[in-house]
N, C-alpha and C positions, 0 to 999 in steps of 0.2 A: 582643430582646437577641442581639448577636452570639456566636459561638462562639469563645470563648477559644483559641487557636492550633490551630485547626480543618488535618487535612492529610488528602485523600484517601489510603487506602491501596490500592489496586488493587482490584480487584473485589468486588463483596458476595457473600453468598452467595447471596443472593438476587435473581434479575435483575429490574434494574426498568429499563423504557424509559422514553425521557423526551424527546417533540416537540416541540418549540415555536417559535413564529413570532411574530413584531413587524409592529404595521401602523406605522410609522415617518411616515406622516402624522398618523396621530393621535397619535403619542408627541410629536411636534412642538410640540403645543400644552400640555405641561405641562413647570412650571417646578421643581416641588418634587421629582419624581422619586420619588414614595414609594416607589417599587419595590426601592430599591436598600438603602433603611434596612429595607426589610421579613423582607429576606432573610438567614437564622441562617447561612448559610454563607460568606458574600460571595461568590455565583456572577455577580448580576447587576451588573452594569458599565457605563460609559461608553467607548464605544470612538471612535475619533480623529477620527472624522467626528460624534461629539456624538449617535451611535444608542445607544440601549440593547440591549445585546447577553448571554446571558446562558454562563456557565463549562460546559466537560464535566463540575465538580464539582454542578451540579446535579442533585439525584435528586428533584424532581417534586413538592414539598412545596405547590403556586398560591399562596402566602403573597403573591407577588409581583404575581400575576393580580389573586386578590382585591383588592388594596390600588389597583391601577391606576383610578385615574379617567373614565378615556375607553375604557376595553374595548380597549387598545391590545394585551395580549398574550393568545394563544394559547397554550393551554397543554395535553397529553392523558398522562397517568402510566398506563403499563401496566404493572402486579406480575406478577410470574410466579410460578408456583404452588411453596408453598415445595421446598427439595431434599433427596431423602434419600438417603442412602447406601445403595449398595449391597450385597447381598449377598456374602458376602468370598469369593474365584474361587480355588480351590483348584488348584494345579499338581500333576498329577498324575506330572510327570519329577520334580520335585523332592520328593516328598511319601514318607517312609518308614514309615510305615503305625507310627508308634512310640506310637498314640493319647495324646499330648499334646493334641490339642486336645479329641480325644471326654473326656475324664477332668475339663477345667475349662470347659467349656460350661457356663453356668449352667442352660438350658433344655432339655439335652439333643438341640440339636438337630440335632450332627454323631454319626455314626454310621459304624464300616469297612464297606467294601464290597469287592467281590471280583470281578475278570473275568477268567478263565483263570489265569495264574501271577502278575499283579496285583493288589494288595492297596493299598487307597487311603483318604483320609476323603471324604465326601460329606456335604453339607450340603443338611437338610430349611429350604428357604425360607419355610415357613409360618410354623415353631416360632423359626427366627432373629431375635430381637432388636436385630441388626446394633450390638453392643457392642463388637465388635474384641476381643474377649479370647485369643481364639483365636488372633488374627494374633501379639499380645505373648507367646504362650506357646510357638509354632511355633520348632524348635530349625532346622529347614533353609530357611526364609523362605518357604517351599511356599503361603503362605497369604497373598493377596494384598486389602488392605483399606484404605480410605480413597481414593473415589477425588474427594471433595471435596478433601481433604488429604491428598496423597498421601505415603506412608512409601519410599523408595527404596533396592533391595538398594545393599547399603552394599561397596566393595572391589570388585578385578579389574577384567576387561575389559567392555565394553559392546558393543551388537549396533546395526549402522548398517546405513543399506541406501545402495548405493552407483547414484545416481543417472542416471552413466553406461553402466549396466547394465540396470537394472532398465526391465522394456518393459511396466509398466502392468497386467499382468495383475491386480494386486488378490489373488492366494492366500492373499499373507503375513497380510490384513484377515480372511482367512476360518478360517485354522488356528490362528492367535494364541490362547491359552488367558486371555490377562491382556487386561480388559476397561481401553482407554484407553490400552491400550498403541505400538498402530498408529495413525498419522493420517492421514488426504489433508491432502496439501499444497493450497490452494486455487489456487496459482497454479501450483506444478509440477503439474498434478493427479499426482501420482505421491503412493507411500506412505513416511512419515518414521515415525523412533520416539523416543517418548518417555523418555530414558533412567530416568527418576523411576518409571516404570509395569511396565517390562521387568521379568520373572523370568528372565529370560537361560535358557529353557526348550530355545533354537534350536529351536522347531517350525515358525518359520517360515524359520531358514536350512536346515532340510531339505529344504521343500517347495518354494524361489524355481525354477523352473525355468532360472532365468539364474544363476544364482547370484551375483546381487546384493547379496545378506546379507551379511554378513559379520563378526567379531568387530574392534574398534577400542579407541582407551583411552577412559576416561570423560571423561578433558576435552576430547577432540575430541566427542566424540558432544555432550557437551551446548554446545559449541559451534555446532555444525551444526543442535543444535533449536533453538538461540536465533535462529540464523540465517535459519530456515523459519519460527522465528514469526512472526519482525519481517518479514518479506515479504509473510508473509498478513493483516497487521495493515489492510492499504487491504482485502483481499479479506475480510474478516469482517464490514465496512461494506456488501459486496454482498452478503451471503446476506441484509440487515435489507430491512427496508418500503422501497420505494421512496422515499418522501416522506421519509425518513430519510436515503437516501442520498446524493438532491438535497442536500438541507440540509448535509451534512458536508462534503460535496466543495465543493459554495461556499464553505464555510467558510476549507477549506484551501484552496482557490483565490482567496479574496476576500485570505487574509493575505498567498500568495509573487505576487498578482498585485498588491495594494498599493505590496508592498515594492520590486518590479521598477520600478514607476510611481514612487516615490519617489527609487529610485536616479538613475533614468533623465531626472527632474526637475532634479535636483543637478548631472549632467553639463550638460544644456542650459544652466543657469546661470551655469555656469562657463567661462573662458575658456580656450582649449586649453592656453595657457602654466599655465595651473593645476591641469589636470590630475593626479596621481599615482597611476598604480595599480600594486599591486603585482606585475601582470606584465604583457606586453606581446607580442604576436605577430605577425608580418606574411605572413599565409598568401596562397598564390598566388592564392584568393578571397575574401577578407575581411582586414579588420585587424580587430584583436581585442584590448580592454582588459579586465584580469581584476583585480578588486576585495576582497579577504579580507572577507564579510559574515557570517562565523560568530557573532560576538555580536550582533549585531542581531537576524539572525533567530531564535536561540535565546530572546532577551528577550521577542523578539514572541511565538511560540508560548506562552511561560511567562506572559504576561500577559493573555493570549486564554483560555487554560485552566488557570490556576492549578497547575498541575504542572510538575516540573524535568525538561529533557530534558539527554541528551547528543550529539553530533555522530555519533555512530554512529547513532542511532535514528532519524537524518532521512535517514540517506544514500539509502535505496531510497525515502522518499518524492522527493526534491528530483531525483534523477536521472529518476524517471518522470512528472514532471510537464515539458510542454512548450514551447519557449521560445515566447515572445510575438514578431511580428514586425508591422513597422510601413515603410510605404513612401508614399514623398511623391514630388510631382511640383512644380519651382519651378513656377508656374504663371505667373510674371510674364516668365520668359525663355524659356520652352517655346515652338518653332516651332510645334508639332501638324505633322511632318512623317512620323511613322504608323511610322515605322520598328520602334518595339514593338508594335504590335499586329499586325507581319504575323510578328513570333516568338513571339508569345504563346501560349502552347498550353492555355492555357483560354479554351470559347469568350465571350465576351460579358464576359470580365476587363478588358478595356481598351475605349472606345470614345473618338471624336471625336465633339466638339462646337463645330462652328464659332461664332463665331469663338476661343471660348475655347480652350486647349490639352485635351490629352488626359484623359481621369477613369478611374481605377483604381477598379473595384468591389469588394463584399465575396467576390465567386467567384475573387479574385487568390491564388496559392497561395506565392506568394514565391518563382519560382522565379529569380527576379535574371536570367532571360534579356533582360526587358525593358532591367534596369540595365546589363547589357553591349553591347546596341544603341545604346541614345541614346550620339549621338558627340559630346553637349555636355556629357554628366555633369549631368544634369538630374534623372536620378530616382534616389533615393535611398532602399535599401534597410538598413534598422536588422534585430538581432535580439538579442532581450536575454533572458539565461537564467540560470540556476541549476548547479553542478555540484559533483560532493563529491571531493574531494581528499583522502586520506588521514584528516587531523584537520579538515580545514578545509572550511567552504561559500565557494564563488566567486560574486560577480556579473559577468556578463560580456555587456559590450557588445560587439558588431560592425558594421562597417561592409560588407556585403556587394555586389562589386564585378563577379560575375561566377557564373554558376550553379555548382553545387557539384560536384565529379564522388567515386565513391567505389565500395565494394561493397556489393551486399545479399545475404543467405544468408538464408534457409527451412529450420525444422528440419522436414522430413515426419514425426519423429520424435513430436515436441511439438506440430507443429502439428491442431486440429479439426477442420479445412474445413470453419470456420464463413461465410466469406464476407465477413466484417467489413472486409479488406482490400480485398477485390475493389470494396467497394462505395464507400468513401473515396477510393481514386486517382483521381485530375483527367486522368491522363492514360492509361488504360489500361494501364498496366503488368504489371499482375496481371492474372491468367486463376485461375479454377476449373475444373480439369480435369474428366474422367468419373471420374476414381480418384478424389476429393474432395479432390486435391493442387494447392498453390498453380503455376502456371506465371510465370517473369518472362520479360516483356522489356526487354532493357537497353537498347536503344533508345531507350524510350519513355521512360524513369525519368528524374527530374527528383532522387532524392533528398529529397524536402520532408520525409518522415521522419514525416507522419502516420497511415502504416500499422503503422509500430514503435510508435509512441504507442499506439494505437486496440489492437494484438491483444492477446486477454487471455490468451494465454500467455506473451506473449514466445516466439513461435516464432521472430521476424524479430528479426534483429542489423543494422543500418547503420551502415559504418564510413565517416565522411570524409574524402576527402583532404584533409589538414593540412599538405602540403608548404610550408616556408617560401619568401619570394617571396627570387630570387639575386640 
């Protein structure tokens, strides 16, 4: 029996992981699908290619497994051990020793304490019952509790750390009195604050040695966390199991790489006079058609995983994800007169094969050198991407005519000298120094833009020239 207007609400309390995988050869061979009536939630689905695929709204129930005929789905539900709250983190700046909370303890188990001309409550962990009564009875908010469901000092300013400043040292994670309060950012690895958690204590704007702290208003602050969460939202996928994290990045990769193939279908169909997109650019290397695909791809996500998104929410996914690029060779009017393969600067990217014309392998980096040799306009470089514009998701086609020229910056600030770059570039571009500092050569740099992809901090920024053609 299905579930009557069933809606995910965000997280359980409880974490439950949830693997699963399809052998899609054997799904093949059944007609009735039981799997799909099986399931109380409707997570499991037909998706466009006629596979059965199954919702982020599933939490692990095999209802589906079970029911399957042919042993076609994989399924493994990990529970995590239930949660409980913690012991409630008494601030001692704020805490006026006025014993409110020692007088309504039911268990007795907060008591004053005394350290030189300081006068505090302290809480026995043993005898704690973790009822929160305490926190409801605390007249200065000194008594910080709930950190499943967190209770947030209510009024005035809030404490942000300012990212241009702050050089990593980690102190503010160390001195912080309010547990949940400080966070690493996964992708800045730098420290954020949770404005919902903060006792606004400043023990950590006393200690920042950079003095990155700082006091801000509440609606920027809690703008700025919303900000770091949704960034860290792809990097919370990498701290899970491996075979977890394949799985979701195909996921999202099998939808914007679909829908890219979809668009890009649509155009070959069509004839140029029928073209319309809604913008149009003639850069001094590319021409470039730009497509408004905001509701499409929003439908799509929202029918993939049952939940509504907004256009904000995809922006730092659709800008970090990279375009797809695609290069042809006419082969019926190609000389094979080699002229690209002696600009090619990866080796064994292009070769001759008499009597046939040239063959572009998979080692080709798209650096369109090739496409600005051939003097007959034979090869032909496509690059089809994603981009977030304000309110709006872009599709955009290019036609690229001529290799890219542009800047690249390295933050030595941000950057790990993990090597991840060094080891990517086609063309040597990138050195790892003795200081474990990136080196460029501009020389060598082609722009292909797969070391800004690939670093996991975003240390590297590539800007392109986009000058329009006179």
């Amino acid at each position: 029996m299905k579930a009557e207007g069933y809606e995910r609400f965000g997280k359980s309390i409880r974490e439950v992981e949830v693997q699963w995988d399809i052998d899609d050869n054997k799904c093949a061979h059944c007609a009735d699908k039981p799997c799909i009536s099986s399931c109380p939630i409707d997570a499991v689905y037909l998706d466009p290619n006629g596979n059965i695929r199954l919702r982020d709204s599933c939490f692990g129930c095999v209802l589906c497994r079970n029911s399957c005929p042919y042993d076609a789905i994989y399924m493994e539900t990990k529970i995590a051990e239930p949660i409980k709250e913690n012991v409630p983190n008494i601030n001692k700046a704020l805490c006026r020793s006025c014993g409110a909370c020692v007088l309504n303890c039911k268990t007795g188990a907060i008591h004053l304490k005394s350290e030189g001309s300081d006068t505090f409550s302290e809480i026995d962990e043993d005898k704690c019952m973790r009822c929160g009564y305490c926190y409801r009875v605390c007249p200065t908010d000194a008594i910080k509790y709930g950190e499943i469901l967190p209770r947030t000092v209510k009024g005035g300013k809030a404490i942000v750390v300012n990212h241009k400043k702050c050089i990593g040292c980690m102190t503010c994670t160390r001195v912080c009195p309010s547990k949940g309060s400080i966070l690493i950012s996964e992708t800045l690895k730098l420290p954020y604050i949770n404005p919902g958690y903060c006792a606004r204590c400043e023990e950590c704007m006393h200690a920042c040695p950079s003095t990155a702290i700082k006091f801000s208003s509440r609606k920027r602050a809690y703008a700025e966390y919303r900000k770091i969460r949704t960034s860290d939202t792809i990097s919370e996928i990498v701290d899970k199991d491996i075979s977890v994290l394949s799985h979701n990045i195909s996921r999202i990769d099998r939808i914007i790489s679909d829908l890219a193939i979809q668009f890009s279908n649509e155009l070959d169909e069509q004839c140029e006079s029928e073209v319309e997109p809604d913008d149009f650019n003639d850069f001094k290397c590319s021409l470039e058609l730009k497509f408004n695909a905001s509701d499409v791809i929003i439908k799509k996500f929202e029918d993939i995983t049952g939940s509504n998104y907004s256009i904000a929410e995809f922006n730092n996914i659709i800008d970090s994800f990279p375009p797809k690029r695609r290069i042809f060779v006419d082969e019926f009017r190609c000389v094979g007169c080699g002229e690209c393969i002696n600009v090619c600067p990866v080796e064994g990217a292009i070769y001759l094969d008499y009597p046939a014309p040239v063959h572009i392998t998979n080692k080709c980096v798209y650096c369109a050198k090739c496409v600005e040799a051939c003097r007959f306009d034979y090869i032909t470089l496509l690059e089809e991407s994603f981009e977030s514009e304000d309110d709006k998701i872009y599709y955009i086609s290019s036609e690229i005519h001529e290799p890219r020229e542009g800047t690249l910056e390295i933050s030595n600030i941000v950057c790990q000298g993990c090597g991840v770059c060094v080891n990517i570039c086609p063309t040597d571009a990138l050195k790892l120094n003795d200081s474990d500092h990136i080196d460029f050569t501009e020389d060598n740099c082609i722009y292909c833009r797969e070391c800004e992809y690939l670093c996991p901090v975003k240390a590297i920024q590539i800007t392109l020239n986009t000058s329009k053609q006179l």
